[in-house]
Rosetta silent file (secondary structure, phi, psi, omega in degrees, C-alpha in Angstrom):
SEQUENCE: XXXXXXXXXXXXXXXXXXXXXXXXXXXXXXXXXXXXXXXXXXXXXXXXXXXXXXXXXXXXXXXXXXXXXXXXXXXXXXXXXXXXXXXXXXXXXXXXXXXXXXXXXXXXXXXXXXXXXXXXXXXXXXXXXXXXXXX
SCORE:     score description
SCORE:     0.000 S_00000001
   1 L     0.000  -33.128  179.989   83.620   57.859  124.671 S_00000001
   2 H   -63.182  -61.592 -132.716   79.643   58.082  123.965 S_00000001
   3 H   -73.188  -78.641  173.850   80.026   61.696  124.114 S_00000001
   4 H   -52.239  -15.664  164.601   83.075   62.152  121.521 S_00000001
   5 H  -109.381   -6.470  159.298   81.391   60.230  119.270 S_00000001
   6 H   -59.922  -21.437  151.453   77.850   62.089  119.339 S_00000001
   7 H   -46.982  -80.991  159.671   79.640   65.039  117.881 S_00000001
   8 L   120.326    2.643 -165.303   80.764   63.780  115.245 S_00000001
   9 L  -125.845    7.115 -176.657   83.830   66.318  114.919 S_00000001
  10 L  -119.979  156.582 -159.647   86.627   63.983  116.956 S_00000001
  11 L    59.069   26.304  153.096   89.314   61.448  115.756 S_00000001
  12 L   130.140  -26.019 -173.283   89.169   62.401  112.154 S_00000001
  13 L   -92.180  151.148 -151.884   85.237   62.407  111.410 S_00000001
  14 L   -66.145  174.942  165.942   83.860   64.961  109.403 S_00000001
  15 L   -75.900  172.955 -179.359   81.885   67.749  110.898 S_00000001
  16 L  -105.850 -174.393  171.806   78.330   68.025  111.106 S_00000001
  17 H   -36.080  -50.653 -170.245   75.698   69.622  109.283 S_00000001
  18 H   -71.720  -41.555  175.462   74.860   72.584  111.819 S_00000001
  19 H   -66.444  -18.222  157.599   78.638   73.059  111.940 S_00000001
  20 H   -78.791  -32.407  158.199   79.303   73.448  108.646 S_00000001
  21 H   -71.962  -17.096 -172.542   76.289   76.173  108.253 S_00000001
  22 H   -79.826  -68.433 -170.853   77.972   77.769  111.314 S_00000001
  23 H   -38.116  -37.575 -170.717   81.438   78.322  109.439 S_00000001
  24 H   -62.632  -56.004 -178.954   79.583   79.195  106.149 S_00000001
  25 H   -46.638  -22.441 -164.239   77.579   81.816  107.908 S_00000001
  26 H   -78.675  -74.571  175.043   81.105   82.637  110.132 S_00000001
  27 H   -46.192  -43.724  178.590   82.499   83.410  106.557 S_00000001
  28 H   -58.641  -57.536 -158.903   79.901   85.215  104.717 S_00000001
  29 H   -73.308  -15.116 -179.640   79.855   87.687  107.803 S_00000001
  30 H   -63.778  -72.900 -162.097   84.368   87.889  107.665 S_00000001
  31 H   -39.693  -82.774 -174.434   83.368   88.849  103.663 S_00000001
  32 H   -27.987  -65.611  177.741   80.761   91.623  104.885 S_00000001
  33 H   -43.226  -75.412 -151.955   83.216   93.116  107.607 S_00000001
  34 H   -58.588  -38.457 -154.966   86.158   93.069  105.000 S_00000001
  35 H   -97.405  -16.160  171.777   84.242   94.553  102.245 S_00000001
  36 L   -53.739  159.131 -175.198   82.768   97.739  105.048 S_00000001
  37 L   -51.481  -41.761 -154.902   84.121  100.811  105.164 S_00000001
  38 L   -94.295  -12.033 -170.082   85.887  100.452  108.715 S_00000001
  39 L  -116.194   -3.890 -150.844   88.180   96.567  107.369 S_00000001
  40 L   -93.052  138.537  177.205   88.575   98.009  103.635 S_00000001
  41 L   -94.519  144.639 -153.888   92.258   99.141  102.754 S_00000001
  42 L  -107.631 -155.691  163.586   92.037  102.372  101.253 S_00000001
  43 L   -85.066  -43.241 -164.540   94.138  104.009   98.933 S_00000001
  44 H   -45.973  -47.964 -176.440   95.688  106.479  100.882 S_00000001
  45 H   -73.138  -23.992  156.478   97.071  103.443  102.998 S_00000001
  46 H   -51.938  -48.726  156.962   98.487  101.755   99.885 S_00000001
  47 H   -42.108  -71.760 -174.883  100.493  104.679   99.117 S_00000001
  48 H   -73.404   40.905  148.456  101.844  105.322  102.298 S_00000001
  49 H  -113.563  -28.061  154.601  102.895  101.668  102.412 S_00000001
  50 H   -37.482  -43.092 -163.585  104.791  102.232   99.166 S_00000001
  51 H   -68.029  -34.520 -153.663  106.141  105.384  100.790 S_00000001
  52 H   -75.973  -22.664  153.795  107.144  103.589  103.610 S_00000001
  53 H   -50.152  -32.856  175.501  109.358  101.166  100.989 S_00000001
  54 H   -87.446  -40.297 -168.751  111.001  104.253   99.164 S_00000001
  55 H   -81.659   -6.370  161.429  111.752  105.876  102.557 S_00000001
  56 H   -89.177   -9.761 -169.861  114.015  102.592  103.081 S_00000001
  57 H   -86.913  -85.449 -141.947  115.877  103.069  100.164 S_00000001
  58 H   -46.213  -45.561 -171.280  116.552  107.098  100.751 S_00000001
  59 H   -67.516  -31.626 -177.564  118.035  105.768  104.700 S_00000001
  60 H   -38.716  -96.617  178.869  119.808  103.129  102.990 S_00000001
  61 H   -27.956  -40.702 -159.045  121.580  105.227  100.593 S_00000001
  62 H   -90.585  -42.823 -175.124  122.164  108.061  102.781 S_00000001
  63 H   -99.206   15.682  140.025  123.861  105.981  105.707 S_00000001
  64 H   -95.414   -1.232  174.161  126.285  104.298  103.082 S_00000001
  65 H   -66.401  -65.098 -158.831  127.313  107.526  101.859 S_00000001
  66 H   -70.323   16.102  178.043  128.108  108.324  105.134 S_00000001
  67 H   -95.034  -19.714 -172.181  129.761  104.944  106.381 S_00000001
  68 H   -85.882  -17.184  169.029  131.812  104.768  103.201 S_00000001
  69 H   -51.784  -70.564 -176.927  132.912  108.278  103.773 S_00000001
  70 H   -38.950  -37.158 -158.913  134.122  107.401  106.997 S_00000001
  71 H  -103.182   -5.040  166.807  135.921  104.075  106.174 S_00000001
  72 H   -78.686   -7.979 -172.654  137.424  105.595  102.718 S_00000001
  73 H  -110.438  -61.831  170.946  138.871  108.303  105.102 S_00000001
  74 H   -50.360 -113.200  -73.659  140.410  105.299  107.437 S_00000001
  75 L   -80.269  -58.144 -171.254  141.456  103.178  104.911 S_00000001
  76 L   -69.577  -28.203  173.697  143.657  106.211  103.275 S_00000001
  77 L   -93.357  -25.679  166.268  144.868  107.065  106.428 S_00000001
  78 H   -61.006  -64.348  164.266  145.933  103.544  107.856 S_00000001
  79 H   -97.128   32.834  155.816  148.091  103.571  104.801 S_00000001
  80 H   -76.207  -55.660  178.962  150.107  106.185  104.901 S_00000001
  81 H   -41.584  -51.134 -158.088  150.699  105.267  108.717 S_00000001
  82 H   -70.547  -37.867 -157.563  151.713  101.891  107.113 S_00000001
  83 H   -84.391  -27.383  160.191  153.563  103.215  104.364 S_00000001
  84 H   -46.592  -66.688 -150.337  155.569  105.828  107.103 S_00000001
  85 L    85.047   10.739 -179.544  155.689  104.081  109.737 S_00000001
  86 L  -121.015  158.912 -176.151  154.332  106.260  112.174 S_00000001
  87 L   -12.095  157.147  176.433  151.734  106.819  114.979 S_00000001
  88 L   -76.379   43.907  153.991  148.012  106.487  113.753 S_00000001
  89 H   -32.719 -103.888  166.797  148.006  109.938  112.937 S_00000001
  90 H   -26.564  -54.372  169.106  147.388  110.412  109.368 S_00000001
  91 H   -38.175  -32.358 -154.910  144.537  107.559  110.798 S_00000001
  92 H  -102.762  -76.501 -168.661  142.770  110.073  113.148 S_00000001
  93 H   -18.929  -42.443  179.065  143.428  112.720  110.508 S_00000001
  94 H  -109.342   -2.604  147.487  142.000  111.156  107.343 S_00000001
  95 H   -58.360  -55.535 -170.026  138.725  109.682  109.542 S_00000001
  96 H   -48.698  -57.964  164.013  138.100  113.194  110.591 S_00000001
  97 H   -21.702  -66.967 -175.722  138.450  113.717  106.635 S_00000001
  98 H   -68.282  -31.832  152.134  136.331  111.341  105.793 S_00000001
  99 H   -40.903  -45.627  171.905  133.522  112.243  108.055 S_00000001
 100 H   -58.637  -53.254  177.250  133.541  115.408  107.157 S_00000001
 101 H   -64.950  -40.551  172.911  133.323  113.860  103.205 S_00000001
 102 H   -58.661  -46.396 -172.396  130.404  111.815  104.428 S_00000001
 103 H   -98.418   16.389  150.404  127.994  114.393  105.801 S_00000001
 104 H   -96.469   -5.751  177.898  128.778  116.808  103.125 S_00000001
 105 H   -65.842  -54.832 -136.635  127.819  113.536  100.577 S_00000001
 106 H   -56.964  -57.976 -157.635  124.723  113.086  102.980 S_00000001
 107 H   -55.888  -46.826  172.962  123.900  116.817  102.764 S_00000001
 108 H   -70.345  -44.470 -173.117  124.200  116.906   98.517 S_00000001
 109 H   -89.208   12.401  156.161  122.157  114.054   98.176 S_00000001
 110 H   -68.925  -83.197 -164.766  119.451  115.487  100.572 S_00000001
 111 H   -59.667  -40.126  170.010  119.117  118.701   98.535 S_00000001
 112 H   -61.902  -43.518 -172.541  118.709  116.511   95.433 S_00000001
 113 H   -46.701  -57.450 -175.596  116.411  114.236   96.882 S_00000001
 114 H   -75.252   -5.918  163.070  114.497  117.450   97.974 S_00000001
 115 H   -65.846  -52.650  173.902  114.512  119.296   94.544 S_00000001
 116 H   -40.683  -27.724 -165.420  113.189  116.103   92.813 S_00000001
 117 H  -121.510    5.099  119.986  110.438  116.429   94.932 S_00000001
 118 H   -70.519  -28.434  168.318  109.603  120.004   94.707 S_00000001
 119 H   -48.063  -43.248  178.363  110.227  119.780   90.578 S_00000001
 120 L   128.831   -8.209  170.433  107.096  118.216   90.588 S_00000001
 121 L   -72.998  -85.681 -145.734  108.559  114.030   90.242 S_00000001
 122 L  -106.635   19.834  170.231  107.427  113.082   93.618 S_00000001
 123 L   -61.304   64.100 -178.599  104.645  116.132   94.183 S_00000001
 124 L  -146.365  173.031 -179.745  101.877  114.107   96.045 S_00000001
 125 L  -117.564  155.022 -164.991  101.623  113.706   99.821 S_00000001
 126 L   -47.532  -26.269  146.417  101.806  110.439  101.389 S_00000001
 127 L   -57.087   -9.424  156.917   97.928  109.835  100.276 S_00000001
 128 L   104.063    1.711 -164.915   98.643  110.022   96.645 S_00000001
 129 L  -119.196  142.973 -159.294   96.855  113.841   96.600 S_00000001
 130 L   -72.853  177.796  174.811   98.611  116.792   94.813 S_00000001
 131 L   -63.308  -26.613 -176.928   98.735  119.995   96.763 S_00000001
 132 L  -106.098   24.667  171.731   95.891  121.459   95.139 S_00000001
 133 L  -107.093  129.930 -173.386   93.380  118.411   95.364 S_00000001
 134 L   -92.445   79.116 -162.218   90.271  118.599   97.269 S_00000001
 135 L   -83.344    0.000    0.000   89.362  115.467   98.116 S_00000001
């Protein structure tokens, strides 16, 4: 009990002087590190963490065209079957359809994606630097 209370840091009581110069000094050297070359976030890495936000949208988009292809293909084929009355044909028939409608969707909106971004709208490289900058 003598012990925990010669500290001075247990049950609630404040720290002491040298420990409170340790933490300042513990911070001031965190600041130093942080502000060096080797802790500092750069630009390049800002960028590419943007990129990496826009490259969720592009998967997004791209796997509902093709899931909506697909279930827009069922959907049309389940009711015909329904409306018939016959085997899940027209079902396997207008999936295959719709698959088909999906990955030529994926495939158009690819080639846009990749015009936009030879036109000169997205012409930087994941570091923010055109083709012809010498950094």
């Amino acid at each position: 009990m003598a012990d925990e209370e010669s500290h001075g840091t247990r049950h609630g009581s404040s720290p002491s002087k040298a420990d409170e110069e340790a933490l300042a000094d513990l911070g001031q050297r965190i600041q130093a590190a942080r502000k060096s070359a080797k802790w500092a976030r750069s630009e390049p890495e800002k960028v590419a963490a943007s990129s990496r936000s826009s490259d969720m949208g592009v998967a997004l988009r791209l796997s509902s065209e093709m899931v909506s292809g697909v279930l827009v293909g069922a959907a049309i084929g389940w009711g015909i079957d329904k409306v018939f009355g016959i085997s899940p044909i027209c079902l396997i028939i207008f999936m295959g359809l719709g698959t088909v409608a999906g990955v030529r969707n994926v495939l158009r909106a690819t080639r846009e994606m990749d015009k936009a971004r030879q036109s000169g709208e997205a012409k930087q490289d994941q570091a923010g630097r055109k083709p012809d900058d010498k950094r």
